[in-house]
C-alpha positions in Angstrom: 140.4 48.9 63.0 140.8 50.1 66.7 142.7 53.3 65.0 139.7 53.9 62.7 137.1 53.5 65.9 139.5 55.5 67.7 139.5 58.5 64.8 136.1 58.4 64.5 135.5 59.0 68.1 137.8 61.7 68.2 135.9 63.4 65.2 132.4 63.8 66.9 132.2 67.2 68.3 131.4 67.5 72.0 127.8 68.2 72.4 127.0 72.0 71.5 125.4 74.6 74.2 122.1 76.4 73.0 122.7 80.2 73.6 120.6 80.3 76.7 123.1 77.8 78.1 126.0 79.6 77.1 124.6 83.2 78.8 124.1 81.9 82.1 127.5 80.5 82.5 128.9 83.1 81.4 127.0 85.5 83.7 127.7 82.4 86.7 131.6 82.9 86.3 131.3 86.9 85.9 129.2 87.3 89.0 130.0 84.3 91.6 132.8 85.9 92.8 130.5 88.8 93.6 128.5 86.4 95.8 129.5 85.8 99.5 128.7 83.4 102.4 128.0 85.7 105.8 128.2 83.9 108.9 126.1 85.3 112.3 127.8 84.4 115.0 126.9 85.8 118.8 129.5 85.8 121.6 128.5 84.0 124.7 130.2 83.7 128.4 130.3 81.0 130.4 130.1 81.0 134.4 133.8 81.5 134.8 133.2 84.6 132.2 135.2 82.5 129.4 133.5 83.9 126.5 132.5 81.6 123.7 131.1 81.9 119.6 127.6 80.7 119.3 127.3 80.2 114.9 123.7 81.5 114.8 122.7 81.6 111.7 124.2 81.3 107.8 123.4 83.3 104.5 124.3 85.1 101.8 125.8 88.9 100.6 127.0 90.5 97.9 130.5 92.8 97.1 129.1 96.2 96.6 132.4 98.3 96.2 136.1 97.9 96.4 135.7 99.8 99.6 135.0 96.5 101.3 131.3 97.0 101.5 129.3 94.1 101.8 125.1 94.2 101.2 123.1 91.4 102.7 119.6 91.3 104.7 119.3 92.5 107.9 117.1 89.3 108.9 120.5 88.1 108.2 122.5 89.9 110.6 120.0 90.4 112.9 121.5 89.6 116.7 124.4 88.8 115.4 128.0 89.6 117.6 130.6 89.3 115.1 130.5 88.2 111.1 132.3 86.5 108.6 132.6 86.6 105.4 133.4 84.0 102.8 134.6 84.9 99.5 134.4 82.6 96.3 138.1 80.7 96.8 137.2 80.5 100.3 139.3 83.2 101.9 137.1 84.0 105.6 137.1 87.9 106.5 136.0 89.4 109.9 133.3 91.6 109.1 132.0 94.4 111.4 128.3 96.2 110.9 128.2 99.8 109.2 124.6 100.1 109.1 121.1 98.3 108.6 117.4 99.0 107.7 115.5 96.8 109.1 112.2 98.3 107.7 113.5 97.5 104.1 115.3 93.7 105.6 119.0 95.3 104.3 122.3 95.8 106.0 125.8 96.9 104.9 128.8 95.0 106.4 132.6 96.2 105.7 135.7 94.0 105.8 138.9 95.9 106.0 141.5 93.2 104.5 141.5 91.3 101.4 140.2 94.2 99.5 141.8 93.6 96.0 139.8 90.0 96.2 137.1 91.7 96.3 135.3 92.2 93.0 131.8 94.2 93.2 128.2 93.2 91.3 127.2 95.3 88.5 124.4 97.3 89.3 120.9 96.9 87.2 118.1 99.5 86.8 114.5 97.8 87.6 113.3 100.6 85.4 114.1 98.0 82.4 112.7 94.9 84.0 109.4 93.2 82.4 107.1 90.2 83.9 108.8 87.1 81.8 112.5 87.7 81.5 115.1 85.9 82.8 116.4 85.9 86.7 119.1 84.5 88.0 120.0 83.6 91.6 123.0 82.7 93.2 123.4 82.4 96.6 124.1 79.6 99.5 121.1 77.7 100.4 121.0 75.7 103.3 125.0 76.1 103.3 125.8 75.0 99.8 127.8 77.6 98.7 127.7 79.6 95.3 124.4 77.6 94.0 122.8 78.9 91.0 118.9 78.5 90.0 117.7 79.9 87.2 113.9 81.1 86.5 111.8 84.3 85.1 110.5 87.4 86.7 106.9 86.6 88.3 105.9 89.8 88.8 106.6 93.1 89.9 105.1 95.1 92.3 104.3 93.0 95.0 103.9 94.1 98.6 105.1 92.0 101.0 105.7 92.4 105.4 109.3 92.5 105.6 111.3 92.1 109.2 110.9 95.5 110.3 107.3 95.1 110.9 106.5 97.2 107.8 105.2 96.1 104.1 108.1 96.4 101.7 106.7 97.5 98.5 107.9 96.9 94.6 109.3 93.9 95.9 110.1 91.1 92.6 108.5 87.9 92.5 110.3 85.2 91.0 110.0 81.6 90.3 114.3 81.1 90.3 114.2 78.8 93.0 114.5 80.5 96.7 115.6 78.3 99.8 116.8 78.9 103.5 120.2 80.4 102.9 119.7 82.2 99.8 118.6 85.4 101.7 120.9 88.5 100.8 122.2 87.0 98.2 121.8 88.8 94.4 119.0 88.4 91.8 120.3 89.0 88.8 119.2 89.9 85.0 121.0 88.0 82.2 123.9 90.1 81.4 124.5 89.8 85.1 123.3 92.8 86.7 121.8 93.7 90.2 118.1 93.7 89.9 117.4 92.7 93.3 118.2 90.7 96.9 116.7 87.9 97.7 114.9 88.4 100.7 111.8 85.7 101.3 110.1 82.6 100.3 106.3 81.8 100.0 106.9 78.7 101.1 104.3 76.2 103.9 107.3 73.7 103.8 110.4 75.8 104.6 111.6 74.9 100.9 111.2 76.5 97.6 107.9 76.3 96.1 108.6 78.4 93.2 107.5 82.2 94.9 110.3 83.8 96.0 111.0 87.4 96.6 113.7 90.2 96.1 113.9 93.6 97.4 114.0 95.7 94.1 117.7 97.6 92.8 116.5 101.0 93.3 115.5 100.2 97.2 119.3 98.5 97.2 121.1 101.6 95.8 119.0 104.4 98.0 119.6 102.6 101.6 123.1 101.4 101.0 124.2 104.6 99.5 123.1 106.1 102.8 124.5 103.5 105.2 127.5 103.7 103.8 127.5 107.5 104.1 125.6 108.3 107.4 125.5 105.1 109.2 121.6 105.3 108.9 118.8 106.2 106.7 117.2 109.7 105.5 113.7 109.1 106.9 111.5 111.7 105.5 108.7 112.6 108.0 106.7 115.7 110.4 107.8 115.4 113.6 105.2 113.3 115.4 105.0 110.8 117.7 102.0 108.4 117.2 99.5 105.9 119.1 100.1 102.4 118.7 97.8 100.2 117.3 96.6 99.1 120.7 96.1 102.3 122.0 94.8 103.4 119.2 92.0 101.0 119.0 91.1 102.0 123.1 90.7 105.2 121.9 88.9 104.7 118.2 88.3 101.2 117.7 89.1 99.6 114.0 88.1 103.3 112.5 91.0 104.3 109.8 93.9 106.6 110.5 97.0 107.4 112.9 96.3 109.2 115.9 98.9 112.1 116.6 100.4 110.9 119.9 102.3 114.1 120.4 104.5 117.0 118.0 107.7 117.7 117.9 108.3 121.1 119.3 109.2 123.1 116.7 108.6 120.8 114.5 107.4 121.2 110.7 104.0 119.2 112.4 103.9 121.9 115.2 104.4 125.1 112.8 101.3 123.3 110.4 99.3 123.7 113.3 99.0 119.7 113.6 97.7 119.0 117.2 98.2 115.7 119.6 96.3 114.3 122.3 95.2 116.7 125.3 95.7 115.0 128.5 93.7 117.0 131.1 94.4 117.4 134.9 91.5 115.1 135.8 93.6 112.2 133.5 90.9 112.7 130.8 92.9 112.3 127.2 91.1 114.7 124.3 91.4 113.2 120.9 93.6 116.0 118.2 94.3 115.2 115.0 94.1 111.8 113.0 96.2 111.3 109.6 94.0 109.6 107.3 96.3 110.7 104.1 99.4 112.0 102.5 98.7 113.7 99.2 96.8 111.1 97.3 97.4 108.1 99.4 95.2 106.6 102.2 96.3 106.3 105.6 95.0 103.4 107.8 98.0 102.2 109.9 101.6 103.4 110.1 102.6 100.9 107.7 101.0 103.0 105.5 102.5 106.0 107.0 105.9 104.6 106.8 105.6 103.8 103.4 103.3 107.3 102.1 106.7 109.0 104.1 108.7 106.7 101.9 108.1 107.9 98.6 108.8 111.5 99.2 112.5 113.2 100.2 113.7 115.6 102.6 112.5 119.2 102.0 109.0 117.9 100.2 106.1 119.3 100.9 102.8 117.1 101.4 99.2 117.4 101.6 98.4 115.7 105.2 94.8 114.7 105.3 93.4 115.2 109.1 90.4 114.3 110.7 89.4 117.1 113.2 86.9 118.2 115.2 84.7 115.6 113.2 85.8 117.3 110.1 87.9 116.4 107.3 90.9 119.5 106.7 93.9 119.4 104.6 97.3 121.0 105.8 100.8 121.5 104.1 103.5 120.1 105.5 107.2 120.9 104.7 109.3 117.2 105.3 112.2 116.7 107.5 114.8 113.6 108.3 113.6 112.5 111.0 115.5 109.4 111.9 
């Protein structure tokens, strides 16, 4: 009888995976040892100049190349001394800066050992991405390493203040669920592909509440591809300086624009013919000219500045919108990096 039981037991399949089920393991196993666990650390001295690691702050990163490579946020990084890196089977790397973005939240580490553990994410196109599809996170909230969640694409589009004081734009909204920790850590689609870094919660609790956000692919592969070959970004702009936003306000209240500071001698701004502030012997400062737009796109602030700049290259030529004189002229303006 017990041999019978016994056979019978043996006979009942294990329980079968719906399809679902069986894609996002297989896309967990292909890409977690992509995934990394960055450690901040700041070096400290004490009074007899003993110096001293201060763990400041945890999170996550991604293997770009074979190169060593590593792409996390800069929020991450931010302050940070010296870095470690922690791969899937728990190998620790030291991990020195190559460059970061702040205006953007991403950053680009490099280890230079343990190269052939490294094994780099596969790189998405947000070109194909629709409102409803699967996203997947992985990640190391609050210090548990390699977590998945699983969820959909929110929406796309969405504008959000990232750490370098200016909106980050086309940024992913998912519902996959975001927590302290996850930050830098890859959003992908389900065959597995880069389609984003998670960046930021919507959160009143400090835990995930369902809104989280990633900084879209095509931001990723720009900025990294030009950290990792400069050292900094290609910042299209006119050679300018401008007012801040308090200054600006002494001089013009809440009214719209950017008020040219100075320009760059020689300068694409100062062969346009663009003018800055007068400042007069008596200490009496003359008003020049005020951006108010670039091409088809309003300017109120410099984050819209910034990010008007941001959609254009090196060696484009734009349509910049000036108040003058009480007047409203349009000049052409040849763009240059202007980092």
């Amino acid at each position: 009888m017990k041999a019978l039981l016994l056979t019978a037991l043996l006979a009942v399949p294990a329980a079968a995976l719906l399809p679902d089920e069986e894609n996002t393991i297989k896309v967990f196993k292909e890409a977690s040892p992509s995934v990394v666990f960055i450690t901040n650390i700041a070096v400290g001295q004490n009074m007899y100049m003993d110096e001293f690691a201060i763990p400041q702050g945890q999170g996550s990163g991604f293997v770009w190349d074979a190169n060593g490579h590593i792409v996390t946020n800069f929020h991450v990084v931010q302050g940070g001394d010296a870095f470690l890196v922690t791969l899937r089977d728990q190998t620790q790397l030291e991990a020195q800066i190559v460059g970061v973005e702040p205006r953007k939240d991403i950053a680009v580490l490099k280890v230079t050992k343990g190269l052939g553990k490294l094994k780099p994410v596969k790189v998405g196109n947000i070109e194909e991405l629709q409102v409803g599809q699967s996203a997947i996170a992985i990640g190391n909230p609050f210090g548990l390493d390699h977590t998945l969640t699983h969820g959909v694409i929110s929406a796309l589009g969405r504008e959000v203040q990232g750490a370098g004081g200016v909106t980050i734009r086309d940024m992913i909204q998912t519902d996959a669920p975001i927590n302290p920790g996850n930050s830098g850590g890859p959003l992908l689609d389900s065959s597995g592909r880069l389609i984003g870094m998670n960046t930021q919660i919507y959160s009143r609790s400090g835990g995930s509440s369902g809104i989280g956000f990633a900084v879209p692919v095509h931001h990723i592969k720009r900025i990294v591809g030009q950290l990792v070959t400069y050292g900094k970004v290609i910042q299209p702009g006119i050679g300018i300086t401008i007012l801040t936003a308090g200054q600006k306000y002494y001089l013009l209240g809440d009214a719209a624009g950017v008020v040219i500071n100075q320009v760059t001698a020689g300068g694409p701004a100062a062969k346009s013919g663009l003018r800055g502030l007068k400042r007069l012997p008596s200490g009496r400062v003359v008003l020049g000219d005020v951006i108010v737009g670039i091409d088809q796109h309003s300017v109120k602030d410099y984050d819209d500045l910034y990010n008007a700049f941001d959609r254009y290259k090196v060696g484009d030529e734009v349509a910049v919108k000036l108040l003058r004189d009480g007047k409203t002229v349009s000049v052409r303006v040849p763009l240059v990096n202007v980092y």
